[in-house]
N, C-alpha and C positions, 0 to 999 in steps of 0.2 A: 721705201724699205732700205734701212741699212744693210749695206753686205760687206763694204771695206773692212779688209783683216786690220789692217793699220787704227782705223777707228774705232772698230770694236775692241782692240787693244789698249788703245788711249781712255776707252769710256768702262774697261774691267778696274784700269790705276784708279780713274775718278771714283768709282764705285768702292773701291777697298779705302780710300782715305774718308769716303763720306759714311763710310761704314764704323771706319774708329773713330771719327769724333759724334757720329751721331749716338753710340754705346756709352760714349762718355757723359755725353751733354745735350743729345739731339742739334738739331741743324742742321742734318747731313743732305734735306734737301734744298737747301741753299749753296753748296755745292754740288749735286746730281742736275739741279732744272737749268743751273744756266749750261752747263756742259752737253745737256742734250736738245736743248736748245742752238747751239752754237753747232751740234753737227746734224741741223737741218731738222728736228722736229717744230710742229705747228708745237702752239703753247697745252691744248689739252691734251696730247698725245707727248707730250712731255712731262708732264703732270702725271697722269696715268700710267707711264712707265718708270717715273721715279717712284710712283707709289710701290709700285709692285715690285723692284728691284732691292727698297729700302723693307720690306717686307722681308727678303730673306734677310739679311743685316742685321733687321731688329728682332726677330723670332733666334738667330745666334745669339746674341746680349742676353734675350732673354733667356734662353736657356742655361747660360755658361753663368750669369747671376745666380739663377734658382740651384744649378748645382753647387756653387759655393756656398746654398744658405741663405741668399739675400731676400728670398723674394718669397712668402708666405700665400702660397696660391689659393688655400680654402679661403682664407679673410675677403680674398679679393674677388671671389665667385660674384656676388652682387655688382660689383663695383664693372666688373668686364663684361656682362651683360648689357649697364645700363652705359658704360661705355662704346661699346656695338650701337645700342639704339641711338645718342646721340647722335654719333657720327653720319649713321646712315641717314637720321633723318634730315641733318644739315647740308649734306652731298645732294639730296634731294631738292631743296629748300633751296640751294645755294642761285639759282635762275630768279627766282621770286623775291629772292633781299638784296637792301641795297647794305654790301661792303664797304661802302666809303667811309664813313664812319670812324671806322676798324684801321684803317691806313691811317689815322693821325694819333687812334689811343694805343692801339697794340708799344708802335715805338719807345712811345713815354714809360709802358707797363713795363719791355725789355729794361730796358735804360735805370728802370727803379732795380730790376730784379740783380742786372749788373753788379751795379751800388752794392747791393745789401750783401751780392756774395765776396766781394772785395773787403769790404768793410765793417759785416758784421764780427765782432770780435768771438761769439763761443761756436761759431757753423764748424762741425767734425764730424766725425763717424760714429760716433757714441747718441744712443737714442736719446733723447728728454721726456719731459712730461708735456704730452698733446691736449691741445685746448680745446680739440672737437675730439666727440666719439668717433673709433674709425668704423666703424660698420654701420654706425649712420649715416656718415658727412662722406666718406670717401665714393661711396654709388654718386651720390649727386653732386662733387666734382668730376666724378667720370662723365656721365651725363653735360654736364655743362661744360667739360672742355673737347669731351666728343665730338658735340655739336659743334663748337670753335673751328675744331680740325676740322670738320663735312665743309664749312661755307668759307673759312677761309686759310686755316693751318700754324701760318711762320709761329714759332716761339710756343707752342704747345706742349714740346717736351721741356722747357723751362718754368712754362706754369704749372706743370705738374710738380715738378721737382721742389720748385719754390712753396706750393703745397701742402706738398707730405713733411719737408720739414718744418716750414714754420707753424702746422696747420697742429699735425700730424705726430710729430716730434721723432721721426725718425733721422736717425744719421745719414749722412752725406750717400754713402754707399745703397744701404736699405734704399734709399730714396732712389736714386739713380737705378735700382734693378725694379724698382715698382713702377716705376717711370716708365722703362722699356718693355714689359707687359700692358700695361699701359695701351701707347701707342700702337705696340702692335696690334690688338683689338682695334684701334680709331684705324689702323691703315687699311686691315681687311676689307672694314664695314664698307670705305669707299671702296673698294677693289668691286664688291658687290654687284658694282654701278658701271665701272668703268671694265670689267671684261667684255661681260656682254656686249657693250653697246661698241666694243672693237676698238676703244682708245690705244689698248696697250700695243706697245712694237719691241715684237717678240723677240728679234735679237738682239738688238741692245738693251731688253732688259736683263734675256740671260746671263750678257756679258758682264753687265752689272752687277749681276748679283752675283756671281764666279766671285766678281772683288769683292764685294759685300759678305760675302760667308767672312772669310778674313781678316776683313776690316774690323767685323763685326764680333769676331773671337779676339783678335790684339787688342780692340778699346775694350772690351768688355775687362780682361783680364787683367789690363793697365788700371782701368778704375777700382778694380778689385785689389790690385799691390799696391797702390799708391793714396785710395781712399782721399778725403778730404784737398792733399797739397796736389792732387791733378784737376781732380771735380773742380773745386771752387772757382781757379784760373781760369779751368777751358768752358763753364757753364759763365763766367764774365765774359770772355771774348767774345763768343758765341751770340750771347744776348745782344751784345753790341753790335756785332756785325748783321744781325738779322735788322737793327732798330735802323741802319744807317741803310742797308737794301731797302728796306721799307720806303725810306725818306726821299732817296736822292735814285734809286732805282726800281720804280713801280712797273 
């Protein structure tokens, strides 16, 4: 049990910065797990308390998006549902498959997604014209990256993101608040999993999520005034650094 004021202090700052760039571009627990790992959690109980801290974070985003407009919640009824059920069944599933796999393709996948936000020339804010129907296609990427998230997670708010716009044809912004509804459905469904079975450590998630309210209203609002010239940079970085964790720190 954590009880240092000093460290719950230190792990509120982690939780408010992993809160603004995860509103922005997700990743924010690639910042959270090593930080509570580093103050003495086992790795599931590090897991299960970044889920649940990045839960308040990302239920901020999402809400401060939806107030500005971004995020069309009837469309996406289906789509949050089938969201929910993948994730939970993946968290399930996650003991029974083997992840390795995943640790050599994910990287490459980040690494593309990088590239394209760097260097596609028309990525902005402004919708286009989408090549799949969204009330049909968007359930069954919920569904398939739910599941992602249940068994194994990194870069999940980036394939969404990468997604809805190339898939989708929404703008940068749009994207990034469907995004953060999104996920927050994929974080619950684990939560499902991991309260009961007692992973989560209750004060350093609260203290987390103290900063995660925060964190989670500044990125959100940033990605909101800044649209495309903050998303595209911080959804490159992001991708990258998640591809090179993967790599060189398993």
């Amino acid at each position: 049990m954590i009880s240092d004021p000093l460290i719950l202090l230190a792990l509120a700052a982690v939780g408010m910065l992993a809160g603004f760039v995860d509103a922005i571009a997700g990743g924010g627990g690639m910042i959270g797990i090593p930080a509570l790992l580093a103050a003495g959690l086992p790795p599931v109980a590090a897991l299960a308390t970044n889920k649940l801290q990045g839960v308040v974070g990302t239920a901020m985003a999402t809400f401060t998006y939806w107030r500005r407009g971004f995020i069309a919640f009837k469309t996406l009824i289906p789509a949050v549902a089938l969201t929910f059920a993948g994730s939970f069944c993946g968290a399930l599933a996650v003991k029974q498959l083997d992840t390795s796999l995943l640790t050599l393709a994910v990287p490459i996948a980040l690494i593309g997604i990088a590239l394209y936000f760097v260097f596609a020339p028309n990525l902005s804010d402004a919708d286009k014209a989408a090549r799949l129907p969204f009330a049909r296609f968007v359930p069954l990427m919920g569904l398939v990256l739910g599941f992602y998230d249940g068994i194994f997670g990194p870069g999940t708010g980036s394939f969404f993101t990468i997604g809805f716009v190339t898939l989708f044809g929404l703008g940068l912004t749009r994207a990034s608040g469907h995004t953060k509804a999104l996920n927050l459905v994929s974080n619950l469904a684990a939560l499902v999993i991991f309260i009961p079975a007692g992973d989560v450590v209750w004060p350093a998630a609260i203290a987390m999520a103290i900063g995660q309210l925060a964190g989670g209203y500044i990125g959100a609002r940033t990605g909101i005034r800044y649209g495309a010239k903050i998303i595209r940079p911080v959804v490159a970085v992001v991708s990258i650094a998640l591809a090179l964790k993967l790599i060189f720190f398993r």
